[in-house]
RODO-2510 file (C-alpha; in nm, 4 decimals, decimal comma):
residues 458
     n   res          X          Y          Z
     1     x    11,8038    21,3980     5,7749
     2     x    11,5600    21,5076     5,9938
     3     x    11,4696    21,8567     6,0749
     4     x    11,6358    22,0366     6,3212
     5     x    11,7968    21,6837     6,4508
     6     x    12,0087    21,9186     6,7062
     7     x    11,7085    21,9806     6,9396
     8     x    11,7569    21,6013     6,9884
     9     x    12,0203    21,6359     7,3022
    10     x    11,9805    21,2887     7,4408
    11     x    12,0560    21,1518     7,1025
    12     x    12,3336    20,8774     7,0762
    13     x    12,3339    20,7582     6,7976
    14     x    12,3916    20,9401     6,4783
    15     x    12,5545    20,7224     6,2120
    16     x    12,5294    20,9197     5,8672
    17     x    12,5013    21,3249     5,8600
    18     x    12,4861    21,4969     5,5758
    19     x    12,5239    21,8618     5,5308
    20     x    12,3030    22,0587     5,2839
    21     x    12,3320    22,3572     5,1082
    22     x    12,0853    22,6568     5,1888
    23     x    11,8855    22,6268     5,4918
    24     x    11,8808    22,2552     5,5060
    25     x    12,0948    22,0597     5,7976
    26     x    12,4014    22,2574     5,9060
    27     x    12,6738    22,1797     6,0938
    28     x    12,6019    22,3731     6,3919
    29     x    12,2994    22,1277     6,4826
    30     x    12,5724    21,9045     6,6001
    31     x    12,6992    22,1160     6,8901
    32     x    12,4263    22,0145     7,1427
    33     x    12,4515    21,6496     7,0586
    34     x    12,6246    21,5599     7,3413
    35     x    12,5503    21,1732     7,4210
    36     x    12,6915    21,1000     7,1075
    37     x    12,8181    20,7189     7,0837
    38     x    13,0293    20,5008     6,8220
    39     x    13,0658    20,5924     6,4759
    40     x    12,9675    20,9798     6,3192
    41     x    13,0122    21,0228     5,9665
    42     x    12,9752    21,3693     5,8785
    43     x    12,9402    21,4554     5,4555
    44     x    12,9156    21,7322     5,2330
    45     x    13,1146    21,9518     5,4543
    46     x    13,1834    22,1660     5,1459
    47     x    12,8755    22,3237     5,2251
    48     x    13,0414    22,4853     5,5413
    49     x    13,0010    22,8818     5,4325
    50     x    13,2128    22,9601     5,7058
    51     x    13,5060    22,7318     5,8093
    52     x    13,4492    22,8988     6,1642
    53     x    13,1258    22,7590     6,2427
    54     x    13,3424    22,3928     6,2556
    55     x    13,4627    22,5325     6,5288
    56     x    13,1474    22,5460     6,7157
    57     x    13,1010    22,2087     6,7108
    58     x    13,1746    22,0420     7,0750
    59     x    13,3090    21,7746     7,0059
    60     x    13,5341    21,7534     7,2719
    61     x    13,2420    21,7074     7,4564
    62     x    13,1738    21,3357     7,2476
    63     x    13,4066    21,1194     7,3879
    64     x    13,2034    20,7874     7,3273
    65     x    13,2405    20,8649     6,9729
    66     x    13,4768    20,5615     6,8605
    67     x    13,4602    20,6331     6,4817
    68     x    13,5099    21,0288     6,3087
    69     x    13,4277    20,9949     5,9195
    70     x    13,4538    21,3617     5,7516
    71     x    13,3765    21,3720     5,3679
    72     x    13,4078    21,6296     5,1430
    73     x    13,2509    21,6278     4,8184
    74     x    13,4544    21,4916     4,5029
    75     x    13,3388    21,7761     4,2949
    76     x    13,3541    22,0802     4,5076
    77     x    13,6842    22,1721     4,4392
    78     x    13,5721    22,2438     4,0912
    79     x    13,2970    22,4887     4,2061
    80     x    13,4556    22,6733     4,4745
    81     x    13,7674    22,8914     4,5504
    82     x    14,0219    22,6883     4,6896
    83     x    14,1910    23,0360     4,8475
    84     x    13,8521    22,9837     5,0703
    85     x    13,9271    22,6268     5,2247
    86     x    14,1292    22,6122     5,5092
    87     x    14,1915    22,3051     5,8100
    88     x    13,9098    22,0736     5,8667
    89     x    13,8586    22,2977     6,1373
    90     x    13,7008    22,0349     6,4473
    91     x    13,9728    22,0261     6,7117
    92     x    14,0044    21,6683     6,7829
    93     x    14,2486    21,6021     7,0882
    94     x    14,0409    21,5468     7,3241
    95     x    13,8080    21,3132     7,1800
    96     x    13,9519    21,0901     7,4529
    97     x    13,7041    20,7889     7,3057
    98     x    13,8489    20,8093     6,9298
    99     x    14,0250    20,4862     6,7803
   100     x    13,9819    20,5623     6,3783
   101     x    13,9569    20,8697     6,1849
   102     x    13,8563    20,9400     5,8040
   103     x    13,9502    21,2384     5,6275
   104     x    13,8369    21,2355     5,2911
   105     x    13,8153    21,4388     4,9794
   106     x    13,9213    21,7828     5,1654
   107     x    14,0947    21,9706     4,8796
   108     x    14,1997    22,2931     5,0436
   109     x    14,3465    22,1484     5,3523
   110     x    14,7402    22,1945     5,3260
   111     x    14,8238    22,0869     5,6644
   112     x    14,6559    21,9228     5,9444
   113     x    14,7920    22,0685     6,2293
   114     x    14,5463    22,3062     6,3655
   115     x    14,3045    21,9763     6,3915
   116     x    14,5053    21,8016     6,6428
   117     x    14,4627    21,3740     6,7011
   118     x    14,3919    21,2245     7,0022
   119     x    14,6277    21,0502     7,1603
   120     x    14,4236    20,7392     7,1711
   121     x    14,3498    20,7006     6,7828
   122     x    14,4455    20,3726     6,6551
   123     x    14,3762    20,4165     6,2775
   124     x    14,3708    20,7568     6,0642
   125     x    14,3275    20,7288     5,7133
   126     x    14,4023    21,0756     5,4907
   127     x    14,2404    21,0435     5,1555
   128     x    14,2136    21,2394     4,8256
   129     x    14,3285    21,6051     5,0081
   130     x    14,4763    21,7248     4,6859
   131     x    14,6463    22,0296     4,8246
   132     x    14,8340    21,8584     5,1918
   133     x    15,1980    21,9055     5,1193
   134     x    15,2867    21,7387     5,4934
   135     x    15,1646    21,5354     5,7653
   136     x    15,1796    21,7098     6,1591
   137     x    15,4250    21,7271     6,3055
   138     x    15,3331    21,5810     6,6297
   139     x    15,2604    21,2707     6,4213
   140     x    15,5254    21,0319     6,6261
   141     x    15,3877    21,1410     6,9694
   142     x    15,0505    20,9357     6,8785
   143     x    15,1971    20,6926     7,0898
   144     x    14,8456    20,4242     6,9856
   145     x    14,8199    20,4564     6,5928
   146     x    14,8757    20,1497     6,4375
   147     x    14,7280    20,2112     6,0733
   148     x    14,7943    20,5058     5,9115
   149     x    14,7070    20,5070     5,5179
   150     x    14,7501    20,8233     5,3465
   151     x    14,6086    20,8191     4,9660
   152     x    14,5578    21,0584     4,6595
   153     x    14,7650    21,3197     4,8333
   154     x    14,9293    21,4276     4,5211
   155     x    15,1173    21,7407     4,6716
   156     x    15,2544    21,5387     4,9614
   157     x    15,6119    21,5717     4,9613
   158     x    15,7463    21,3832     5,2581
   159     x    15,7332    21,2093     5,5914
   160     x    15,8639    21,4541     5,8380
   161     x    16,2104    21,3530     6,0043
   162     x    16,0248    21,2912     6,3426
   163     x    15,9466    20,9932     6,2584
   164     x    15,6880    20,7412     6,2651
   165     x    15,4361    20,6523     6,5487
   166     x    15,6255    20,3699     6,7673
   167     x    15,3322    20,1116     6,7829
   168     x    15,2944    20,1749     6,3692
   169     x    15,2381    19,8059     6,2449
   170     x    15,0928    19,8864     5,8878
   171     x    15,1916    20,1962     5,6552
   172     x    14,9954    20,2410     5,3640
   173     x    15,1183    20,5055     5,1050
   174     x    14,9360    20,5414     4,7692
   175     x    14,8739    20,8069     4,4947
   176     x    15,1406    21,0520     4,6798
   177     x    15,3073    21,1551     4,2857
   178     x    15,5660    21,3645     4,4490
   179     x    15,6733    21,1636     4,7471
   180     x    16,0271    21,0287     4,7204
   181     x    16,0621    20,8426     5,0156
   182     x    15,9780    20,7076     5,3468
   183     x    16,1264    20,8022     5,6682
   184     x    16,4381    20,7370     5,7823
   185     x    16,2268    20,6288     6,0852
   186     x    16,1039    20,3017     5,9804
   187     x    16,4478    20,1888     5,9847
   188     x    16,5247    20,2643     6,3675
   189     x    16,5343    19,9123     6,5995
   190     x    16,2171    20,0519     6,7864
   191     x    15,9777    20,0028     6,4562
   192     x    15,7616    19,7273     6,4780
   193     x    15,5903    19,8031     6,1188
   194     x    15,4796    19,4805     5,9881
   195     x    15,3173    19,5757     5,6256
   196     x    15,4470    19,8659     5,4270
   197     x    15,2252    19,9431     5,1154
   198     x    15,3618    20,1672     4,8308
   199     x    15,1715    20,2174     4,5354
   200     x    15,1285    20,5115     4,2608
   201     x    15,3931    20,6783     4,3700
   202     x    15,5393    20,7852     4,0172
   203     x    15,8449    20,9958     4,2010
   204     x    15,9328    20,7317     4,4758
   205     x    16,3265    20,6775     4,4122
   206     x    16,4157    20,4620     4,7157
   207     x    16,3453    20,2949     5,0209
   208     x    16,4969    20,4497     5,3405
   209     x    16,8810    20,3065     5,4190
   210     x    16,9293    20,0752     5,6550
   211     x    16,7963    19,7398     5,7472
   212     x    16,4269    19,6852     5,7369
   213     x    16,2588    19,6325     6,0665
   214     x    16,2809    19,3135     6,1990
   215     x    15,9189    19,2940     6,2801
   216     x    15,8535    19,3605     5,8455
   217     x    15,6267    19,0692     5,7008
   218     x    15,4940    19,2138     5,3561
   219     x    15,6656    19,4483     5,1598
   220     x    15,4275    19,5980     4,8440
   221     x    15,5800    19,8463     4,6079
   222     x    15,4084    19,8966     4,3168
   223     x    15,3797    20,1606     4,0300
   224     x    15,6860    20,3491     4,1484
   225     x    15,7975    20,4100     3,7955
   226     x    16,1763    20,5919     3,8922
   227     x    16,2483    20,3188     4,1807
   228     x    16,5845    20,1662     4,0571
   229     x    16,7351    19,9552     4,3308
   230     x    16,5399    19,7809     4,6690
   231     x    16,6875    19,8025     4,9824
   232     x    17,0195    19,6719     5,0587
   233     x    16,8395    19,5777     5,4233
   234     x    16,6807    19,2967     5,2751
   235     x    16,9929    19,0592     5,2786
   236     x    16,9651    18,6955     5,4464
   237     x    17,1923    18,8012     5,7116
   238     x    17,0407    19,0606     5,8954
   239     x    16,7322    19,0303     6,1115
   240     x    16,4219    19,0962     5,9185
   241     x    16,1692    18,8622     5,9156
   242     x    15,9812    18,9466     5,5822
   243     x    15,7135    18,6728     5,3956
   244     x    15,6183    18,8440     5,1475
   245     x    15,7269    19,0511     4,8555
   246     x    15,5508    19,2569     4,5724
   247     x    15,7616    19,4593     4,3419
   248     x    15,4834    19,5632     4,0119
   249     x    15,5297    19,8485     3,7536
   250     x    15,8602    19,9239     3,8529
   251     x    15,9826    20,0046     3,4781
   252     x    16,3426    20,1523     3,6054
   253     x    16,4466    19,8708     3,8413
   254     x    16,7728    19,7333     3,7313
   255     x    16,8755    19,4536     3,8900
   256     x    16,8637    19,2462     4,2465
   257     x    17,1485    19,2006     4,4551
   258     x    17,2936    18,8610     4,5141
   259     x    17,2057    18,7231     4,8847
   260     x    16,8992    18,9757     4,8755
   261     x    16,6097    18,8161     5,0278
   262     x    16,5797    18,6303     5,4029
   263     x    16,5398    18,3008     5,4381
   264     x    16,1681    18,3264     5,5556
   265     x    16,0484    18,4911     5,2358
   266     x    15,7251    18,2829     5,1323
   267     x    15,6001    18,4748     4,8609
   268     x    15,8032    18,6809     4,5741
   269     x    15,6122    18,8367     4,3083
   270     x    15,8264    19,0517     4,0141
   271     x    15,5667    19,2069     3,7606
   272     x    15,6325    19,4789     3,4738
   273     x    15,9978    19,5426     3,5667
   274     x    16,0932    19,6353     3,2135
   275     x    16,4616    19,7147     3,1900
   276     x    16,5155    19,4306     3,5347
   277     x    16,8143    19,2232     3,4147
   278     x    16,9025    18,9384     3,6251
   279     x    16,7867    18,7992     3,9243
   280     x    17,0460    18,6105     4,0613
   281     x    16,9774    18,1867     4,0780
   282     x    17,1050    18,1108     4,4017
   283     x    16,9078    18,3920     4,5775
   284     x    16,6239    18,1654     4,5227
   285     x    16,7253    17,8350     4,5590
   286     x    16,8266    17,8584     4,8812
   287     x    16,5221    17,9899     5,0455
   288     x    16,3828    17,7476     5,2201
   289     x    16,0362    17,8922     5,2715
   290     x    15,9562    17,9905     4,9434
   291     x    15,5895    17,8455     4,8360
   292     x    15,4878    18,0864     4,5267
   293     x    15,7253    18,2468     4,2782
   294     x    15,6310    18,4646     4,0044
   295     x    15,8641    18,6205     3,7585
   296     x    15,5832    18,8291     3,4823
   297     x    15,6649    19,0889     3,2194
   298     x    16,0356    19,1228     3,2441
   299     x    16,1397    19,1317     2,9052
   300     x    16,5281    19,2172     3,0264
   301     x    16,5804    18,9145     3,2399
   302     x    16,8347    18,6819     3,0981
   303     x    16,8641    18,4145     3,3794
   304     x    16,8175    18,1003     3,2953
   305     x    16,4709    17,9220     3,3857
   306     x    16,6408    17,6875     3,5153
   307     x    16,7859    17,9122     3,8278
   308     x    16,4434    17,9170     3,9529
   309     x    16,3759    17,6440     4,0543
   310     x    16,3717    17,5666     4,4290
   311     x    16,1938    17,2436     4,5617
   312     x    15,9496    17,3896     4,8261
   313     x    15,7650    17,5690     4,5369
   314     x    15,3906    17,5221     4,5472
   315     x    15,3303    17,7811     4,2751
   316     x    15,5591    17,8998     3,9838
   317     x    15,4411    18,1468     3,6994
   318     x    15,6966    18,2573     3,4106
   319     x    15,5124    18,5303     3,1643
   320     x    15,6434    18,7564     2,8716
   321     x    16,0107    18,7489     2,9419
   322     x    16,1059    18,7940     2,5880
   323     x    16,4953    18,7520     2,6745
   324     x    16,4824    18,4361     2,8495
   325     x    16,6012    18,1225     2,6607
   326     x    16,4551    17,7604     2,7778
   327     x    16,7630    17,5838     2,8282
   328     x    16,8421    17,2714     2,6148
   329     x    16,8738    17,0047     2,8980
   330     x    16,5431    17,1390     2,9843
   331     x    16,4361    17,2562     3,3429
   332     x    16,4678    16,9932     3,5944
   333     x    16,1096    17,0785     3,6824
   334     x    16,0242    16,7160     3,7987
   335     x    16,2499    16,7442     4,0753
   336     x    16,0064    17,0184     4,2315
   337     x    15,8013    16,7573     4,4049
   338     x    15,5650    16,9844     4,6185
   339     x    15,4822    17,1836     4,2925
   340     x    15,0771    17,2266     4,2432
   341     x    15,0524    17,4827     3,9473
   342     x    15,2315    17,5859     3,6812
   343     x    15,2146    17,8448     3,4600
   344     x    15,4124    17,8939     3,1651
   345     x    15,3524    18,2063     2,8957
   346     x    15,6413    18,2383     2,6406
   347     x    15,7262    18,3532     2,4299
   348     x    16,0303    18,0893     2,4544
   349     x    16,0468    18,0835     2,0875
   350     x    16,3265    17,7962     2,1283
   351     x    16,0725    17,5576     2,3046
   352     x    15,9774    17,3256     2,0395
   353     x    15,8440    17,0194     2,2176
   354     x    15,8157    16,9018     2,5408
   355     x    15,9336    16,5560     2,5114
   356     x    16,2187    16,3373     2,6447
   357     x    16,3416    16,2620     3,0010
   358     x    16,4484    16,5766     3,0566
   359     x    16,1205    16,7799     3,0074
   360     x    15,9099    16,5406     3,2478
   361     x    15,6998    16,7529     3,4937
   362     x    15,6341    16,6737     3,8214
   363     x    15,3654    16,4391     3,9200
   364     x    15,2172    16,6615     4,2041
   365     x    15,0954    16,9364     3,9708
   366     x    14,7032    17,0341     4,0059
   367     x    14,6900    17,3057     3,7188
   368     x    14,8765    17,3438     3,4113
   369     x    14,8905    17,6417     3,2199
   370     x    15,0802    17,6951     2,8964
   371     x    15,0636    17,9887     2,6975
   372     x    15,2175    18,2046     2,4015
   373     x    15,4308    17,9055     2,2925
   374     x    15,4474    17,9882     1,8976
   375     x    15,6829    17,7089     1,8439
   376     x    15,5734    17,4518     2,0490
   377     x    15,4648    17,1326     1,7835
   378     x    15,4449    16,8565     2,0801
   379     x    15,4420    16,7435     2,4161
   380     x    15,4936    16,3508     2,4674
   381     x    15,2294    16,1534     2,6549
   382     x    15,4867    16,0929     2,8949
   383     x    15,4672    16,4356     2,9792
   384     x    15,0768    16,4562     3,0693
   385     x    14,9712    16,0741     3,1321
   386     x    15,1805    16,0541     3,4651
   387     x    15,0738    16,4051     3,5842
   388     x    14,7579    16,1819     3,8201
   389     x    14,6454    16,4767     4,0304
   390     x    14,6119    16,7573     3,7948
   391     x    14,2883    16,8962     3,7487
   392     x    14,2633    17,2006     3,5408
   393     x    14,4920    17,2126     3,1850
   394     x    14,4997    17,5570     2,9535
   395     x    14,6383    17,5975     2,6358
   396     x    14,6439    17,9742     2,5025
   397     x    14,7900    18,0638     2,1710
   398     x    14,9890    17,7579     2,0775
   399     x    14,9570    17,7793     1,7126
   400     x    15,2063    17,5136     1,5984
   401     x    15,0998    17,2457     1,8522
   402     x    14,9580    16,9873     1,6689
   403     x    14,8028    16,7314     1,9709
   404     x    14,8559    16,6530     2,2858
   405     x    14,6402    16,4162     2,4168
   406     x    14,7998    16,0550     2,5051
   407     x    14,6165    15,7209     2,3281
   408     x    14,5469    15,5742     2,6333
   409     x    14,3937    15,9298     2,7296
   410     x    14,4032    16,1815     2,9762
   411     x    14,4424    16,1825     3,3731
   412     x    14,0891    16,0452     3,5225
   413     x    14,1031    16,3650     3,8143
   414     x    14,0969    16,6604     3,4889
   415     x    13,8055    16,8644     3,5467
   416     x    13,8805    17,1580     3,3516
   417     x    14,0399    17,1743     2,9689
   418     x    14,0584    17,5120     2,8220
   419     x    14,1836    17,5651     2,4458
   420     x    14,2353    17,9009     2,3148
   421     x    14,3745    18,0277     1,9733
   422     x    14,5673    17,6696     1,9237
   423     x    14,3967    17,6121     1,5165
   424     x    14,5010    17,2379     1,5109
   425     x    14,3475    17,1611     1,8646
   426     x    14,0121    17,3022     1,8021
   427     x    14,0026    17,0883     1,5268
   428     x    14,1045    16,7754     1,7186
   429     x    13,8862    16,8618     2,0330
   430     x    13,5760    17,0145     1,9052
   431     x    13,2628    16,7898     2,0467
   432     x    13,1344    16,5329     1,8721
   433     x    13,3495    16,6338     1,5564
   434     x    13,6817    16,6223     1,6780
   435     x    13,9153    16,3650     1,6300
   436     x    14,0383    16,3500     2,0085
   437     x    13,6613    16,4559     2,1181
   438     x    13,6468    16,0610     2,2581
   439     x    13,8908    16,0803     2,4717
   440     x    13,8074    16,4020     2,6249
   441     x    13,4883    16,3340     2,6882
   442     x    13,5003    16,2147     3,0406
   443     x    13,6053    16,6037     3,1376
   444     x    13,3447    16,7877     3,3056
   445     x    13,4409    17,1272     3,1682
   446     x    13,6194    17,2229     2,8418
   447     x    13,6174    17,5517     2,6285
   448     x    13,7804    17,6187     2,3125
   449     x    13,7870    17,9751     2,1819
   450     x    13,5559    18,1043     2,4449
   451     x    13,2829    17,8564     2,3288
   452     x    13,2096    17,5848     2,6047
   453     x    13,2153    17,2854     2,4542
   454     x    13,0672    17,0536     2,7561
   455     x    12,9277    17,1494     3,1065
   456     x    12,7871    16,8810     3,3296
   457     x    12,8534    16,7728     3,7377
   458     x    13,1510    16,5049     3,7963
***
């Protein structure tokens, strides 16, 4: 930084400004910069001795400045008594220009009402303030936020029963360890949130009661390890609107209610939801907008495979439900017609073989991905010779599967075979030694074991 930049008074543009310890920049240089324009960051405010000279700062004075970054070191709350470090100190309200703020790293800060917001901010983001146990109070009169992300805020206890902001389209909560919930707020008619985010929230119990907001399209909850039940708002008969939902590391979720999910859900993802025990079949076949469904690490769920299966699929995954038993008649998965990729990781140990009528798959599939199958011995031609537009086929730890590709070889459009702890089909595909390697050998890419095998254009 150069020296003494605050002699510079006609200076507007000032994008980075770091504060140094000793007699290098300080932050009082700023208060003559009047003509400042667009975005200030301001770092290494842990080198304010005294909070008070924040307060000298005019900013008031900047209202062409569009974008307010503060830092504070990572480290300094290691090297200096906390007791010491009180608001942000810069009085904010009437930086009439302001649309986003940045608050980050600010360890001592326990609230943030002596800073004030202006009323025009559209986007605040609080960040890794290690000691803020709430969020102002005057937080629903910022009548133009429509972001508001508030991470690593470990001490953060709540949402205060004011409310939220009424133009609030995304709310972003992650890292918060002690929060419990969201408002009540969020639930009221006026809300027009559109993407709720909760992640790392270790003491997060439950969403607020009542019906999500109409307006909702993604719903993200993830790593809330004591959540045990979603909202009974999400039901097909009520208003909402949501597309898309992410439930992930959720170890103490039980179980879904039946007619849970609107019929404009397009996306439903259910990772690491250790002790979840059904999900109910006919909540899912009767969505009509469903394109990608994955059900992953569930070792609890005993529905049937079969119950998933709704025809406007695009995508399905099944992974490491341990409980799950592949039913005898087989899926029915050829009647999923708009079905591009599949993935399929067992363990399934009563899957032997993927052969007769009743284990065809369906023709549209682009990728094919089996894996942890420890019983699987075979899969018919049938099976893979009519599947004409797939283009990418894994095999991962199939041990007992013996061969799979057809005599009169595979589909002409495969690009990409991939073969991975399956002993007999190394053997069989290894190049120019394997027994199969001549009919493979129109593929453009194929890997066994991490070894490629064959790389050339199509």
């Amino acid at each position: 930084m150069p020296p003494q930049v605050g002699k510079l008074i006609n200076l507007q543009t000032l994008n980075r400004y770091f504060l140094s310890k000793g007699n290098g920049s300080q932050i009082k240089e700023l208060k003559n910069l009047l003509n400042l324009q667009g975005e200030l960051s301001i770092s290494g405010l842990e080198n304010i001795l005294d909070p008070r000279d924040a307060r000298y700062v005019n900013l008031k004075e900047g209202r062409n400045i569009e974008d307010l970054i503060m830092v504070w070191s990572e480290k300094y709350g290691n090297s200096r008594n906390e007791s010491t470090e009180i608001e942000p100190g810069f009085e904010l309200e009437n930086l009439g220009g302001l649309r986003h703020s940045w608050i980050k790293g600010c360890h001592g800060v326990v609230s943030l009402e002596e800073q004030g917001l202006p009323c025009n901010l559209q986007y605040w983001e609080v960040n890794g303030c290690y000691n803020l146990d709430k969020l102002p109070n005057a937080l629903h009169t910022l009548t133009s936020l429509t972001d508001l992300l508030i991470h690593n805020c470990p001490k953060l206890l709540s949402f205060l029963e004011t409310g939220l902001p009424p133009m609030l389209r995304r709310l972003g909560v992650r890292n918060c360890r002690v929060l419990e919930t969201l408002p009540d707020g969020m639930m009221m008619n006026s809300c027009i949130l559109e993407y709720v985010e909760i992640k790392e929230c270790p003491s997060f119990i439950e969403l607020p009661k009542g019906e999500l907001p109409a307006t909702l399209k993604k719903l993200t909850i993830e790593d809330c390890w004591r959540l045990e039940s979603l909202l009974e708002g999400i039901d097909s008969n009520n208003t909402c609107r949501l597309e898309w939902l992410h439930v992930w590391g959720c170890p103490s979720l039980k179980s879904i209610p039946r007619g849970y999910f609107p019929s404009t859900l397009e996306i439903l993802s259910i990772w690491d939801c250790e002790q979840l025990e059904s999900i109910p079949g006919n909540l899912l076949q009767n969505l009509t907008s469903l394109r990608l469904l994955n059900i992953c690490n569930c070792p609890d769920v005993v529905s049937s495979p079969e119950a998933f299966l709704n025809p406007n699929l695009k995508q399905l995954s099944i992974s490491d439900c341990e409980n799950m038993r592949w039913p005898p008649s087989g899926w029915g998965l050829d009647t999923l017609t708009s079905l591009g990729e599949l993935f399929i990781q067992g363990p399934f140990r009563d899957l032997l073989s993927f052969s007769g009528s009743h284990l065809l798959l369906p023709t549209s599939l682009t990728t094919l991905q089996l894996g942890n199958l420890r019983n699987l011995k075979s899969i018919a031609s049938t099976s893979l010779q009519s599947l004409i537009s797939l283009k990418t086929l894994e095999f991962h730890i199939c041990p007992k599967l013996r061969f799979f590709v057809p005599n009169e070889g595979l589909p002409a459009a495969l690009a990409r075979l991939v073969i991975r702890e399956c002993p007999f089909l190394k053997e069989r595909c290894l190049k120019d030694k394997g027994k199969d390697w001549p009919k493979i050998a129109h593929i453009p890419y194929v890997q066994i074991d991490g070894i490629v095998q064959q790389l050339k254009n199509k």
